[in-house]
C-alpha positions in Angstrom: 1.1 -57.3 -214.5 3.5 -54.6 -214.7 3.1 -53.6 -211.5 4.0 -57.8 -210.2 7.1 -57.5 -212.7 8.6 -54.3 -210.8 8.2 -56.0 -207.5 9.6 -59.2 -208.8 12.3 -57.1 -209.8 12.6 -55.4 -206.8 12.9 -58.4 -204.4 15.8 -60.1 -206.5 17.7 -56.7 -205.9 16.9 -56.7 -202.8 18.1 -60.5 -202.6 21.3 -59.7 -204.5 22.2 -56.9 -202.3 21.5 -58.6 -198.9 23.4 -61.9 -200.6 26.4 -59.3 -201.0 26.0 -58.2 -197.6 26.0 -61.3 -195.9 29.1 -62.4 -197.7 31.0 -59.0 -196.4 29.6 -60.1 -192.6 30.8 -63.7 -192.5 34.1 -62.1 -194.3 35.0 -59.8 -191.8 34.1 -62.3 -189.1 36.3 -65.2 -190.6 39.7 -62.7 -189.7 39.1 -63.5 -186.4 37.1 -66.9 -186.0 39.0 -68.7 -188.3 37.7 -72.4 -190.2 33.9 -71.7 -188.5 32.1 -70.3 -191.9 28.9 -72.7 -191.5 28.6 -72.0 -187.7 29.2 -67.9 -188.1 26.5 -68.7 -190.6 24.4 -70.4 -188.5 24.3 -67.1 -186.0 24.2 -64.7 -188.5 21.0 -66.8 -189.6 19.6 -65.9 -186.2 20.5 -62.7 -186.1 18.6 -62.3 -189.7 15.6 -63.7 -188.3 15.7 -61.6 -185.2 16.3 -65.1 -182.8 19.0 -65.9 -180.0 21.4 -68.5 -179.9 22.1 -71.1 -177.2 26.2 -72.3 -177.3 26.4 -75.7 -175.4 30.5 -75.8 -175.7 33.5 -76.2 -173.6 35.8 -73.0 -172.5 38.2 -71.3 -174.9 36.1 -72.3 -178.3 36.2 -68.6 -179.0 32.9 -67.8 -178.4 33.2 -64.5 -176.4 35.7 -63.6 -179.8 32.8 -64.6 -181.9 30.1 -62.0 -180.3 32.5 -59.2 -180.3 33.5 -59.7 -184.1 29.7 -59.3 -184.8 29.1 -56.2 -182.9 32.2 -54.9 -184.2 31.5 -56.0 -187.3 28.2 -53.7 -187.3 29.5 -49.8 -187.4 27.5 -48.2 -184.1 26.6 -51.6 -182.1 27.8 -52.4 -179.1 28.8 -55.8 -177.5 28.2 -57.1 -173.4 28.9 -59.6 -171.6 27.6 -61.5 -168.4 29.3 -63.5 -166.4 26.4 -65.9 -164.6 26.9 -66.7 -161.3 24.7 -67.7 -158.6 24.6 -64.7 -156.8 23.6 -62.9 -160.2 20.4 -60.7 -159.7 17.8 -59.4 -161.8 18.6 -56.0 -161.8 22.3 -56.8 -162.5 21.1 -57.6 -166.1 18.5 -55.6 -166.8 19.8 -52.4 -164.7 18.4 -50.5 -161.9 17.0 -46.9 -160.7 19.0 -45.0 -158.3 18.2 -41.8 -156.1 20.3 -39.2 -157.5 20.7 -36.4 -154.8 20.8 -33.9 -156.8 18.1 -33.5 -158.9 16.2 -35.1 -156.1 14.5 -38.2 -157.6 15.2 -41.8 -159.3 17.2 -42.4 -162.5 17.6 -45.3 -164.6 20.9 -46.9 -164.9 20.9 -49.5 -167.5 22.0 -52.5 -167.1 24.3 -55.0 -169.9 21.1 -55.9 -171.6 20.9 -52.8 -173.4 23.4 -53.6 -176.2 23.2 -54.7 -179.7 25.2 -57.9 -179.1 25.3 -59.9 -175.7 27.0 -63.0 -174.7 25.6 -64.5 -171.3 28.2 -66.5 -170.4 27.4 -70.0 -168.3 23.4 -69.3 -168.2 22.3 -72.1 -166.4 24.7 -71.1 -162.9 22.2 -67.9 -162.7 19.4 -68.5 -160.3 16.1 -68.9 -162.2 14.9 -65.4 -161.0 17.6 -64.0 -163.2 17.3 -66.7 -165.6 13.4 -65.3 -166.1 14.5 -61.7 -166.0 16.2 -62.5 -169.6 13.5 -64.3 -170.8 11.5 -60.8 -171.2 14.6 -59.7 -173.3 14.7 -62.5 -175.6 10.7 -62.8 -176.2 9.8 -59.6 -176.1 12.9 -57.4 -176.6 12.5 -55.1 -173.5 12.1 -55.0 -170.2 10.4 -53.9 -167.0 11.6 -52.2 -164.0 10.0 -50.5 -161.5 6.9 -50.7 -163.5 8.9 -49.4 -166.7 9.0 -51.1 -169.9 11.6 -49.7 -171.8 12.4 -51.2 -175.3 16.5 -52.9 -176.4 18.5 -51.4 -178.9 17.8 -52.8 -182.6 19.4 -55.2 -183.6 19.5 -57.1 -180.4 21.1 -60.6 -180.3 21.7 -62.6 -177.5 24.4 -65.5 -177.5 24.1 -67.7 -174.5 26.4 -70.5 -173.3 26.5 -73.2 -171.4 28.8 -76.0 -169.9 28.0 -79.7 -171.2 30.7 -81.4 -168.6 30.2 -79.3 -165.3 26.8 -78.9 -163.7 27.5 -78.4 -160.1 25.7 -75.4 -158.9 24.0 -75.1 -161.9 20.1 -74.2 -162.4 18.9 -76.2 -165.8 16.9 -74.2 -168.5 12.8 -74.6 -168.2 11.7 -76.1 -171.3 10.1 -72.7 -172.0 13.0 -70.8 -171.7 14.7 -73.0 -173.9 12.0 -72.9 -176.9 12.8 -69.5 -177.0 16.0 -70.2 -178.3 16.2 -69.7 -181.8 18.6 -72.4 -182.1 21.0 -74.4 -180.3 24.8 -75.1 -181.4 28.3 -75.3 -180.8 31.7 -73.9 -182.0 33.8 -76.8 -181.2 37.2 -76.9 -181.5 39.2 -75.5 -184.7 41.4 -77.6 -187.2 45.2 -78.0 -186.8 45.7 -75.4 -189.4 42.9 -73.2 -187.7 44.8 -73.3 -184.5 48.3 -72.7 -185.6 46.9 -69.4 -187.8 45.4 -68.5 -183.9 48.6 -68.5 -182.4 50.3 -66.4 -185.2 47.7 -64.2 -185.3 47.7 -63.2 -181.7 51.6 -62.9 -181.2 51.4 -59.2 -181.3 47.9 -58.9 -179.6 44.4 -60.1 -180.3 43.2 -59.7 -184.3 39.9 -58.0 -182.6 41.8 -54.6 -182.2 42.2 -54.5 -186.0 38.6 -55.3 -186.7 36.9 -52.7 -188.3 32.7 -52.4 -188.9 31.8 -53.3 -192.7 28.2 -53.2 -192.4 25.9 -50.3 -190.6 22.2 -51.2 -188.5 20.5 -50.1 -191.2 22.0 -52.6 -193.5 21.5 -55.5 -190.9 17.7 -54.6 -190.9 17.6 -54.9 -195.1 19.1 -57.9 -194.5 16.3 -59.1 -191.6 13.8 -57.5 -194.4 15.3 -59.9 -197.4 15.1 -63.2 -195.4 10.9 -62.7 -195.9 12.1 -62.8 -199.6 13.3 -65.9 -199.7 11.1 -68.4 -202.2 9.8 -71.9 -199.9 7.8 -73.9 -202.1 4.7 -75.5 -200.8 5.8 -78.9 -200.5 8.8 -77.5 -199.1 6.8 -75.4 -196.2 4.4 -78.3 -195.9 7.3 -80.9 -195.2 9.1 -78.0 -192.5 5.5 -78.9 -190.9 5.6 -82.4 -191.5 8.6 -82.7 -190.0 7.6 -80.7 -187.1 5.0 -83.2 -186.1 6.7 -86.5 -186.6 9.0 -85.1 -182.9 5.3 -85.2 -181.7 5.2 -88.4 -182.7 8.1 -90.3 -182.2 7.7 -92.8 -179.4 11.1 -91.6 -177.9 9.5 -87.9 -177.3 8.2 -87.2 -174.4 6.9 -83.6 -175.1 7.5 -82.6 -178.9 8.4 -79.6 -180.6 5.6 -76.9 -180.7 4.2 -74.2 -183.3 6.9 -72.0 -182.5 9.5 -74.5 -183.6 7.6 -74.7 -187.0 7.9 -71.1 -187.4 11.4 -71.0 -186.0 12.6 -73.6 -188.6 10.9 -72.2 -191.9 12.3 -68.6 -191.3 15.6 -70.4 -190.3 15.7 -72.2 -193.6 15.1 -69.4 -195.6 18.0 -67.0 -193.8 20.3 -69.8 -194.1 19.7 -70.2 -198.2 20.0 -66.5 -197.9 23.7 -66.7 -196.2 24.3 -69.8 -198.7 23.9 -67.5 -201.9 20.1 -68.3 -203.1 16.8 -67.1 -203.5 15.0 -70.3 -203.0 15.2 -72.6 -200.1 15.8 -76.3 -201.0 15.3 -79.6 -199.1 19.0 -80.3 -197.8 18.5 -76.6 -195.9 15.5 -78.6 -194.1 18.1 -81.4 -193.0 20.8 -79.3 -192.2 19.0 -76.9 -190.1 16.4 -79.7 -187.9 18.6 -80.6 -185.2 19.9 -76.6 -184.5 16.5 -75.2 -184.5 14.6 -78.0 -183.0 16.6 -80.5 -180.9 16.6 -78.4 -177.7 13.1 -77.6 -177.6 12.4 -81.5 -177.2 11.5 -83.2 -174.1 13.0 -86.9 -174.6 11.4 -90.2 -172.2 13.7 -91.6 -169.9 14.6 -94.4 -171.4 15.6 -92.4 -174.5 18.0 -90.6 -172.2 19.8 -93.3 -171.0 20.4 -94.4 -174.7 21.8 -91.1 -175.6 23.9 -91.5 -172.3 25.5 -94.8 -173.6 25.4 -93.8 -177.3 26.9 -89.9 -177.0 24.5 -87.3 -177.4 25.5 -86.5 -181.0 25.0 -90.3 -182.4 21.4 -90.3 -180.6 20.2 -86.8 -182.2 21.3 -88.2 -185.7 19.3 -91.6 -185.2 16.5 -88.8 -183.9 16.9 -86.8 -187.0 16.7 -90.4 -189.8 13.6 -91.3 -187.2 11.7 -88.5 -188.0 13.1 -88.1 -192.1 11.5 -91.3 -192.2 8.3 -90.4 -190.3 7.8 -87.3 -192.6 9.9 -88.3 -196.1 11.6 -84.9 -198.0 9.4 -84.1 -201.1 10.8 -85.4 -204.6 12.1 -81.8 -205.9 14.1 -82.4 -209.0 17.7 -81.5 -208.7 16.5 -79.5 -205.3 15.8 -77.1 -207.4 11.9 -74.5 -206.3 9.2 -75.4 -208.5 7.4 -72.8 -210.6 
């Protein structure tokens, strides 16, 4: 028994001091992406459970601002970017080996996949060959050339964005390319006030220059540790499940979401009550964190997409969302609070 209370004890520090952590992240973040706490939450969710992140958002949302504050956010990491064009190959992402004359024999130049924190900019213009060559990155964290597997820096995130009004010359996402996705959101526009802080704050140069690291790797990796420290309660996890299966059954689904959105979507829940200052994960995480982690691994009927065409994509994913609440109803904790 003593031996359980230590641990007990242990964990809640733990907790407290990745709580604390996150806080000083999304802190330092907030300088530079002002009036976006809950979506800089929602990444730093993903980067707490090791996932990627998919932006579908229009130019000039500050998204590119957003993966650099991260990387310099964490003291040592580095940020990339990749533009995705067409013409985009393989080895321009994960890197090449070149004869080098003098030593007589091939070396390894790596390519912008080998940092801590990359934004691939307009993924779906990149052919599908290059599309597949990050696929390796995101699943496995590595990747193969010339018969090499060589492993990604830790912590490795991946920010990926995407155009929702122009697809000309584009190449669409495979469905299992998109499940691996940890989530799916957007930045969107900022508020008036939001704005007019932007243009102040960049009348003498960009805020990024200032922006200095406030956490170290080691630190994000006690905070990936914590998130398994997080309390779900059994009718909690059960319902995450629940919920899982009613996109499987909904008569609007063509192809529902599968195991690996059940696991994405219980360790999502339990980073985001993490970055929301708790130790227990409560039903209104569940809701708040369906559509993000599950609505683009869905495969929707035709006739379902032509109602989201005439309804607006946002208004059909929320009649999606009360479909399958009332498929697979939340369980009746009192005052959300984790049972004993």
């Amino acid at each position: 028994m003593a031996e359980v209370e230590v641990e007990r004890r242990s964990g809640a520090a733990r907790l407290q001091d990745a709580g604390a952590l996150a806080d000083r992240f999304v802190d330092n973040i907030e300088t530079v992406v002002h009036g976006k706490r809950p979506e800089i939450q929602l990444v730093l969710a993903a980067l707490a459970c090791g996932g990627h992140v998919l932006f579908e958002d229009v130019p000039g949302t500050a998204k590119t601002v957003l993966a650099r504050a991260i990387a310099q956010s964490i003291e040592g990491a580095t940020p990339a970017r990749i533009q995705c064009t067409p013409d985009l190959q393989p080895t321009d992402v994960t890197g090449l080996s070149v004869f080098d004359q003098r030593v007589r024999d091939f070396e390894f130049r790596p390519g912008p996949i080998f940092a801590n924190v990359v934004l691939v900019d307009e993924v779906n213009r990149a052919m599908p060959k290059t599309q597949s060559a990050l696929l390796e990155a995101m699943a496995e964290r590595q990747v193969t050339v010339d018969g090499v597997t060589r492993q990604l820096p830790d912590p490795f995130l991946l920010l990926a964005t995407e155009n929702p009004i122009e697809h000309e010359g584009t190449f669409p996402l495979p469905e299992a390319q998109l499940d691996r996705f940890f989530l799916k959101t957007a930045l969107g526009y900022p508020g008036e006030e939001e704005e007019l802080r932007i243009i102040y704050d960049q009348r003498d140069g960009h805020p990024l220059k200032h922006l200095a690291p406030v956490v170290t790797v080691q630190e994000v990796q006690r905070l990936q540790d914590a998130v398994a420290d997080v309390y779900v309660d059994p009718l909690v996890g059960r319902w995450i499940v629940q919920l899982v299966r009613a996109t499987r059954e909904h008569e609007h689904v063509a192809i529902g979401a599968s195991v690996r959105g059940s696991l994405a979507l219980e360790r999502a829940v339990r980073a985001w009550a993490l970055l929301s200052g708790r130790d227990y994960v409560t039903p209104a995480d569940v809701e708040e964190l369906f559509l993000p982690v599950l609505g683009h691994r869905l495969v929707f009927t035709p006739s379902a997409l032509a109602e989201a065409r005439r309804l607006g994509w946002t208004q059909a994913l929320a009649d999606f969302r009360r479909d399958c609440l009332r498929i697979a109803p939340p369980p009746a904790l009192l005052d959300d609070e984790p049972l004993s």
